[in-house]
N, C-alpha and C positions, 0 to 999 in steps of 0.2 A: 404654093400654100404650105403652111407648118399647120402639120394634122399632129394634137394634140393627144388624140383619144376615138378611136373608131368600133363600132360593132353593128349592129342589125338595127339597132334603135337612136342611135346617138353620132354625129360625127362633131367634136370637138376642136376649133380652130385657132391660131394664135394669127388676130387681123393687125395688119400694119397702120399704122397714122395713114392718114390721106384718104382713106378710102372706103367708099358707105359700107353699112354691113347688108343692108336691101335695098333694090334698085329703086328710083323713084322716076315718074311720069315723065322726068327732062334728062336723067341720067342712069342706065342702063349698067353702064359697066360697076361691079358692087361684090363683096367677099360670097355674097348668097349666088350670083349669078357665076363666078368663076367655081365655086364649090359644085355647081349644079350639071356643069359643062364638063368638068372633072371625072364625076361621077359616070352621066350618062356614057362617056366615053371609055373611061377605064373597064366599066361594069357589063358597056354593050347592049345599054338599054334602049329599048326601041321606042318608049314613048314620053314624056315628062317627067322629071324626077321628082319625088314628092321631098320638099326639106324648108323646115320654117325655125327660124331664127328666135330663142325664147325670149330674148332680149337684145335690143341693139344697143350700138357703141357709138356713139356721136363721131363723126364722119376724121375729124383730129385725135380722136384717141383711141391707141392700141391696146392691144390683151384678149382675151381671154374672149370667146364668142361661143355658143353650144347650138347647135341646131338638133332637135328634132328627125328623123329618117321617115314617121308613123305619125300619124294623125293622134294614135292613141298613146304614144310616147309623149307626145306633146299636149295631151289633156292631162296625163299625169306629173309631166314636169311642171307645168303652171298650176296645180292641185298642190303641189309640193312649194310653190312659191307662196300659194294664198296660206298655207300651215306656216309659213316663217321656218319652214327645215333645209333654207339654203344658207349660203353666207357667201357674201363677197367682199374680198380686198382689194383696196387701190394703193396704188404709189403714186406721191404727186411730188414735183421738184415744183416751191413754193418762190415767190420772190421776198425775200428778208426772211422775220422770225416770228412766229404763229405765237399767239397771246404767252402760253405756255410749253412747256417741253410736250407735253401730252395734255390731251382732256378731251371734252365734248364741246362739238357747236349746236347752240342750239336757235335755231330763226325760224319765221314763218317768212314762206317765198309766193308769190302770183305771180302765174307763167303766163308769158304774153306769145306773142305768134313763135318769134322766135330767140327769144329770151326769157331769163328768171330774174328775177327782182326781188331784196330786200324787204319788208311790208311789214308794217305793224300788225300786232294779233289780230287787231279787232277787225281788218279790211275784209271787206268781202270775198270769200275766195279762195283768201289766203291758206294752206295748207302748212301744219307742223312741220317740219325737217329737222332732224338729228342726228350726227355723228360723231365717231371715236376719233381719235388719230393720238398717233407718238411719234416722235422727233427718229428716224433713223441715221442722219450726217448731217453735219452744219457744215456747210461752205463759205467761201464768204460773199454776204449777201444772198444768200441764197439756202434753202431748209428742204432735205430729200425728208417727206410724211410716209405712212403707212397708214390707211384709212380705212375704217370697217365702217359700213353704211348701217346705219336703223332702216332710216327711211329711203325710200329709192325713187327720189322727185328729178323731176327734166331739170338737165343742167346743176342740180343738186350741190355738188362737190364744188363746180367750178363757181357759182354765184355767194357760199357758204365761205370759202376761205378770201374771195373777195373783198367778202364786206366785214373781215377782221383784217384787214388790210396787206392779206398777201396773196395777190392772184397768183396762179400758175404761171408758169412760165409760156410766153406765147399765144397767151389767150387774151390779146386786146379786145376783143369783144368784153371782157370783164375786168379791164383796167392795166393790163402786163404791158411793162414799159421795155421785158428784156423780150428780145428773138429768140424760137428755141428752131427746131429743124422746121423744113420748107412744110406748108398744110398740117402743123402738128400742135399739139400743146403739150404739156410736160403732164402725161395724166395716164398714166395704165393699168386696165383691169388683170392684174396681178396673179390672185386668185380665184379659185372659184368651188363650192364644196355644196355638195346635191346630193339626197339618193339616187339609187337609178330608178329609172322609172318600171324596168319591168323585175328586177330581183331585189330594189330596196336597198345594197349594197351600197356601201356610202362612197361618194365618189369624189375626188381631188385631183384640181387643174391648176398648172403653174405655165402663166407667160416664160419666153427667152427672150422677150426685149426687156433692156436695161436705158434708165431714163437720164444715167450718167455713168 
């Protein structure tokens, strides 16, 4: 594990592609479950460790993960979520070239079980999404983004640059004709910038994976 950021309230983790951030009913092994085992071991605790993840990372993209140590840490971090006092960055290796060098997307998306979809305003359901982004390298055939979310809807980023016709790289579920690395998409939460929850003290997280 690359521990980003640790104290009494907070352990901050940099998760690799491939791997959940919490376990689910069919598969156990997950960044919360090796963080957990970590923990009780190093620390020598004799009973469960308490640590809840404030937001997950879809199971192919790496970055940036914050868990919670405190029940009451984690009422305040999500307190702090629902004031809009956080902010997160993504890098995404695009396939071709996004409308413009920079600007906003803006769609309304309905999420189905396990997909987001494109949707006219008017569908039921449908939910706003908005995002920033600017050009950081052009390659060829190829556009590394820098992406700052409005909104933070399921599969969001990856359904958004989709349907301006440059999916990520590796993400055939939303149309990518290139390969990127094995179980991954070209998609990492970058940054991340929060109060803390118990001194208010503004706090900033940088991934070390690089998406080229």
């Amino acid at each position: 594990m690359e521990i980003l950021f640790e104290d009494n309230h907070l352990l901050v983790l940099d998760k690799p592609s491939g791997l959940l951030t919490q376990p689910t009913d069919l598969e156990k092994d997950s960044l919360e479950t090796r963080a957990k085992a970590f923990l009780k071991k190093r620390d020598h605790k004799p009973g469960n460790v308490y640590l809840h993840a404030l937001f997950r990372l879809d199971r192919p993209v790496s970055g940036v993960v914050l868990f919670a140590k405190t029940s009451k840490a984690l009422s305040r971090l999500n307190e702090s979520v629902r004031k809009k006092e956080t902010k997160k960055i993504y890098r995404a290796l695009l396939e071709g070239r996004p409308p413009e060098p920079k600007g906003t997307l803006h769609h309304f998306l309905l999420k189905t079980e396990f997909q987001t979809n494109v949707v006219d305003a008017k569908t039921e359901g449908a939910k706003e999404c908005l995002l920033d982004y600017r050009t950081l390298e052009e390659m060829e055939n190829q556009t590394l983004v820098e992406i700052e979310l409005t909104t933070g809807r399921y599969h969001q980023i990856r359904a958004q640059f989709s349907a301006v016709g440059t999916p990520l790289l590796g993400d055939s579920k939303y149309g990518s004709q290139t390969p990127f690395k094995e179980n991954s998409i070209a998609l990492c939460h970058q940054e991340f910038h929060i109060p803390h929850p118990i001194t208010k003290a503004l706090l900033s997280f940088s991934s070390k994976q690089t998406l080229c």
